[in-house]
C-alpha positions in Angstrom: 9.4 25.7 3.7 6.2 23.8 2.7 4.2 25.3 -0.6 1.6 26.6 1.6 4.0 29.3 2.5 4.4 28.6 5.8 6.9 26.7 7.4 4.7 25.7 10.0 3.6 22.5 8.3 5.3 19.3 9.4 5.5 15.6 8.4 6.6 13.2 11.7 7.1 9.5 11.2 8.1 7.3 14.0 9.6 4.7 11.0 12.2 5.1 8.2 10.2 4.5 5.1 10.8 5.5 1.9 7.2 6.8 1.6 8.1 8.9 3.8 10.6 10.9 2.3 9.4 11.1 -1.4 5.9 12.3 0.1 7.3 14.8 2.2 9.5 15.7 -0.3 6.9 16.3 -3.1 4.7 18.4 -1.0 7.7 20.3 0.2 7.0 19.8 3.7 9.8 19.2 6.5 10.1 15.5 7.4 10.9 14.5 11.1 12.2 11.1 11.3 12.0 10.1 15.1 14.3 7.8 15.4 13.4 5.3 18.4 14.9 2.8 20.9 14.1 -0.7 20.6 11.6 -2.8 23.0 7.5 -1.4 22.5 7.5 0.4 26.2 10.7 2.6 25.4 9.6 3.2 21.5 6.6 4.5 22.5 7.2 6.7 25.3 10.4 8.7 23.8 8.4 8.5 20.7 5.6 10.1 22.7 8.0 12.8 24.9 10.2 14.0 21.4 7.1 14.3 19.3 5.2 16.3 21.8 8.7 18.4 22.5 8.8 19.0 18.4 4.7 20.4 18.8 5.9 22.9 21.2 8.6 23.9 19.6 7.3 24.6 16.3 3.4 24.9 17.4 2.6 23.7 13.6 -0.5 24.5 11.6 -0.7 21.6 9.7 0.6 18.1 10.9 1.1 15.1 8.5 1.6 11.8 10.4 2.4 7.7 9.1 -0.7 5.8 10.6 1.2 3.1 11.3 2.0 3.9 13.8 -1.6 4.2 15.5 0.1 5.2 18.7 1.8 8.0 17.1 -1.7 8.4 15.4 -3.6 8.6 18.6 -1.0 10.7 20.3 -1.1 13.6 17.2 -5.4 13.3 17.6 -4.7 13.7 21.5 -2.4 17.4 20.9 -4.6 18.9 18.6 -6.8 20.5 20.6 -4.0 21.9 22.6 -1.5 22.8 19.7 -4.5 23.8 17.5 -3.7 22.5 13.9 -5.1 20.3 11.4 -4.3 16.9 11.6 -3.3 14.5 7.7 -2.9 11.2 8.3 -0.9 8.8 6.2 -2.7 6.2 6.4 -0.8 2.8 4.7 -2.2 -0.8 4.7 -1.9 -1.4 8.2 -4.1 2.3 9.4 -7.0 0.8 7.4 -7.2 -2.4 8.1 -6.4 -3.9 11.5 -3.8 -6.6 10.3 -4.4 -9.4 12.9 -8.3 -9.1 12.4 -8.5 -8.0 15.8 -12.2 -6.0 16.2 -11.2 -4.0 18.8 -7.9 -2.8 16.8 -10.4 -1.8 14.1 -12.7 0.3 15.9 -9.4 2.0 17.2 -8.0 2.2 13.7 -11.4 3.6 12.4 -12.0 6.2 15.4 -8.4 7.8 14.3 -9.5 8.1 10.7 -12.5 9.6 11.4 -11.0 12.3 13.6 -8.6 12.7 10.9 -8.8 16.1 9.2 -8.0 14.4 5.8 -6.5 10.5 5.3 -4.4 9.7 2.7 -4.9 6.1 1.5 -3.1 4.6 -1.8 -6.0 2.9 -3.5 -9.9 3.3 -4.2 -11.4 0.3 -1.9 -9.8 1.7 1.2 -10.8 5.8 0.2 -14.6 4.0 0.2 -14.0 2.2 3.6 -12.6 5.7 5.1 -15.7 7.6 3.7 -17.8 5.1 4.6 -17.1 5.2 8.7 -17.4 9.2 8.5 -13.8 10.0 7.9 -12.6 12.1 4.5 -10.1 10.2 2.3 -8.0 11.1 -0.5 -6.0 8.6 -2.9 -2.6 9.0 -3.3 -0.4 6.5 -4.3 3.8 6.2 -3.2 5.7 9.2 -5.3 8.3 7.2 -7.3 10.8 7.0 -5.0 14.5 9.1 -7.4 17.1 7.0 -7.3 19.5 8.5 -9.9 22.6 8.6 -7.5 22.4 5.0 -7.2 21.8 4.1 -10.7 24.2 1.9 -12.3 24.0 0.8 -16.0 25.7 -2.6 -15.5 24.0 -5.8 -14.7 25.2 -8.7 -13.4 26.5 -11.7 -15.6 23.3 -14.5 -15.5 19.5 -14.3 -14.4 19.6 -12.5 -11.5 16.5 -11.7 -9.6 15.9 -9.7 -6.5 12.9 -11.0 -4.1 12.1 -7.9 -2.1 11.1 -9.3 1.5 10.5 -7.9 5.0 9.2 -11.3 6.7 5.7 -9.7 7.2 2.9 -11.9 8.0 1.6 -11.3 4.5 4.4 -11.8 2.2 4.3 -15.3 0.6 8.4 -16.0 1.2 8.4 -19.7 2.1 6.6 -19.9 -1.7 9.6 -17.8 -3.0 11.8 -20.3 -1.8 9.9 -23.1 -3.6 10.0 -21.3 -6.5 14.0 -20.6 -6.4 14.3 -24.4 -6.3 13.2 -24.9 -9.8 14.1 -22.3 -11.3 17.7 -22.9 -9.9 17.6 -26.2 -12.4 17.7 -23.0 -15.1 20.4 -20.7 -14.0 18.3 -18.3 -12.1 19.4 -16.8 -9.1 17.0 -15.7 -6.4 18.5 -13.4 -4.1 16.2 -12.3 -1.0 16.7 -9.1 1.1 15.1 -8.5 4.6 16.2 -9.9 7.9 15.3 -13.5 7.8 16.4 -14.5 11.6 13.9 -12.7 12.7 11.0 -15.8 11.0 13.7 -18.2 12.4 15.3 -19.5 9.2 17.9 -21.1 8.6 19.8 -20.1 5.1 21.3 -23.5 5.0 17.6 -25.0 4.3 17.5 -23.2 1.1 20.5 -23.6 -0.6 19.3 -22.5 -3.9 18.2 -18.7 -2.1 20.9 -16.2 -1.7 19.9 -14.7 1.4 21.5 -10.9 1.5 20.1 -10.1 5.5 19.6 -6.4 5.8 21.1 -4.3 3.5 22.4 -1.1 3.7 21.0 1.4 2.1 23.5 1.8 -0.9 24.3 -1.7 -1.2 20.2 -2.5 -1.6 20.3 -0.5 -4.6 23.4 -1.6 -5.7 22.1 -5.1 -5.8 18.7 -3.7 -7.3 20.3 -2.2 -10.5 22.3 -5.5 -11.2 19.1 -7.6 -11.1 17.0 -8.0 -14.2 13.9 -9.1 -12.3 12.1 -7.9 -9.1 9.2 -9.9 -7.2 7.5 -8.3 -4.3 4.5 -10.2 -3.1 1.6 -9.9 -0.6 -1.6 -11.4 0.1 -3.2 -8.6 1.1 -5.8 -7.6 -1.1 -5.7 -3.7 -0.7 -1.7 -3.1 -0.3 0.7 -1.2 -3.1 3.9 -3.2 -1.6 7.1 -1.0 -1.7 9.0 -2.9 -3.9 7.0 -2.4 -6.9 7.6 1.4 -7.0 11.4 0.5 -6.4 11.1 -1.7 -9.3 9.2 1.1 -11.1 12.0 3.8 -10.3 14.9 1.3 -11.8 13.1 0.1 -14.6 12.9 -3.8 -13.7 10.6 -6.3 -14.4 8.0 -6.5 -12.1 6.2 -9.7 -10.6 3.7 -8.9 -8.3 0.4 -10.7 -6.4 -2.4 -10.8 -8.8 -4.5 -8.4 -6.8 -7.6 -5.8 -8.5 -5.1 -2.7 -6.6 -1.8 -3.7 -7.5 -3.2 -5.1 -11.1 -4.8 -1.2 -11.3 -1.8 0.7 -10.5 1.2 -1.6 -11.6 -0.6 -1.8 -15.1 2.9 -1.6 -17.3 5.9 -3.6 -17.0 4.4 -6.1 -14.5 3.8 -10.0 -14.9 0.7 -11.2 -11.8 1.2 -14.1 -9.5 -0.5 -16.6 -7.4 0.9 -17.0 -4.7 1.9 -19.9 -5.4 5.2 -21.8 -5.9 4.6 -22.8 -9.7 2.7 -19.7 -10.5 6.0 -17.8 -9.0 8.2 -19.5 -10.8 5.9 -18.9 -14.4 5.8 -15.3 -13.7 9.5 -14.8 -13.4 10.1 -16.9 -16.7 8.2 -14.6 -18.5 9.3 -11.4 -16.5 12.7 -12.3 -17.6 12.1 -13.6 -21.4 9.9 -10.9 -21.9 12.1 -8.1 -19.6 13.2 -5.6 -22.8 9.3 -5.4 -23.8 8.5 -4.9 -20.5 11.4 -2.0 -20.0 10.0 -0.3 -22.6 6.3 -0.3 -21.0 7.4 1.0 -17.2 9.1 3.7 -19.4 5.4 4.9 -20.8 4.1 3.9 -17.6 6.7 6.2 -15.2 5.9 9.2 -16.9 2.0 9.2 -16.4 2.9 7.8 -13.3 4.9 11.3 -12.4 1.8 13.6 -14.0 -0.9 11.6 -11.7 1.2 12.4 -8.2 2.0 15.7 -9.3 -1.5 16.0 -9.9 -2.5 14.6 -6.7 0.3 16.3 -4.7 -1.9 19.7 -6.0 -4.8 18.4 -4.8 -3.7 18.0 -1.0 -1.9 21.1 -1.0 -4.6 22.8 -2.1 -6.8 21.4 1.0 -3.9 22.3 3.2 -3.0 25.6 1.8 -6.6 26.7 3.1 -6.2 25.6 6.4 -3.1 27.5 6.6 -4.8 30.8 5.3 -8.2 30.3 7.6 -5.3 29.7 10.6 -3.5 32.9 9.6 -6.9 34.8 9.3 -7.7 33.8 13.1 
């Protein structure tokens, strides 16, 4: 039951991200992962058939949706009128900002914001781009993701780090790998997650990467407590990557793209980047020779971290829980 008192309230997502879940968890709404088939023409259309089946069902009063996916987006916009609730949209990197450039995938992106009841965005820039095309925005960042039943206290023998990678088009890997070459001449190991086949590389190329291929769930966090040393890195200017509240949530030394949003939120426990191969391999040096200082600072910085989202949290549910009384009242 959601705190609006009504369990009529719903959050449908079309992907399994951890976002997801530690959102719908803190505003204590019911999450619906819709888990899909593979190939674009079949996602989309049993994507389409089981969400509209769940709006029937349920008939909610309050939706909260992942944008992306814009089709899912579009689709939710689409049912309002019909199922006659208010519409939230989650609205990540990729719902603000059309990815490829494309204009057209803009105006599309920026029609669905505006018609939007509320959009949650992570950072300040992309709250004044939502405002500024008619739409209403409010900034809420990931929810430390609680990952106290995979915690482990040990860490591995040497200096292990964990490159968090999907392969996006925005992630700086090739660099990574560059990086993992000299710093392999000083006993670091770089091990990289993610499915790398899919960018069409060959492991044997970069013999001093330990490529791990998609992990499972347990055994991702498994190998995230035993690392000392986390980089996640984009080169968008405007995106919180996922990694860094991972590395947050274990207390691990972050390195990160020196960007004004991830510089703003990450503030504590983080060494900035280039993107760049020596810049890389700089920041984990001193991530690592510096990592108990930097412990110490993501422990300060978790706990106002916590007050800020529950602080937030209250400020969406307290949009939401008048939509649900104004509903009840007609």
């Amino acid at each position: 039951m959601a705190q609006t008192g009504d369990n009529r309230v719903l959050w449908i997502t079309w992907e399994n991200q951890l976002r997801n879940r530690s959102m719908a968890d803190k505003l204590n709404v019911e999450l619906y992962e819709i888990r899909l088939p593979t190939g674009r023409l079949k996602r989309y259309l049993a994507g389409s058939i089981r969400t509209l089946g769940l709006l029937k069902r349920v008939h909610p009063k309050v939706v909260y949706a992942q944008n992306p996916s814009v089709v899912l987006t579009a689709l939710i916009i689409l049912s309002r009128s019909f199922f006659q609730y208010k519409f939230v949209s989650d609205s990540h990197f990729g719902g603000v900002t059309a990815y490829n450039g494309s204009w057209l995938f803009q105006k599309i992106l920026d029609f669905c914001n505006r018609q939007a009841d509320l959009v949650i965005v992570t950072n300040d820039e992309h709250a004044r781009y939502i405002n500024s095309i008619g739409g209403k925005s409010f900034v809420c960042e990931d929810p430390l993701p609680d990952l106290s039943q995979h915690y482990e206290n040990e860490q591995a023998d040497g200096k292990i780090v964990l490159f968090i990678c999907s392969y996006d088009i925005d992630e700086p890997y090739i660099e990574v790998f560059m990086a993992a070459r000299l710093l392999a001449q000083e006993g670091y190991t770089i091990c990289v997650s993610g499915n790398y086949s899919k960018r069409g590389i060959r492991p044997e190329d970069y013999p001093d990467v330990t490529f791990l291929g998609f992990l499972s769930e347990q055994a991702f966090y498994q190998v995230l407590y035993q690392s000392h040393v986390v980089i996640d890195l984009t080169t968008h200017e405007n995106c919180l990557v996922c990694g860094a509240y991972e590395a947050m949530a274990a207390e691990k030394p972050l390195v990160t793209s020196d960007t004004r949003a991830l510089r703003k939120h990450f503030n504590k426990g983080t060494v900035f980047s280039e993107n760049s191969t020596d810049s890389i391999a700089s920041a984990v040096r001193a991530a690592y020779e510096n990592r108990q200082a930097l412990i110490l600072e993501i422990k300060k910085w978790k706990e106002l971290a916590l007050l800020d989202t529950a602080r937030k949290v209250e400020g969406i549910l307290e949009v939401t829980r008048s939509w649900v009384q104004t509903t009840s009242i007609n």
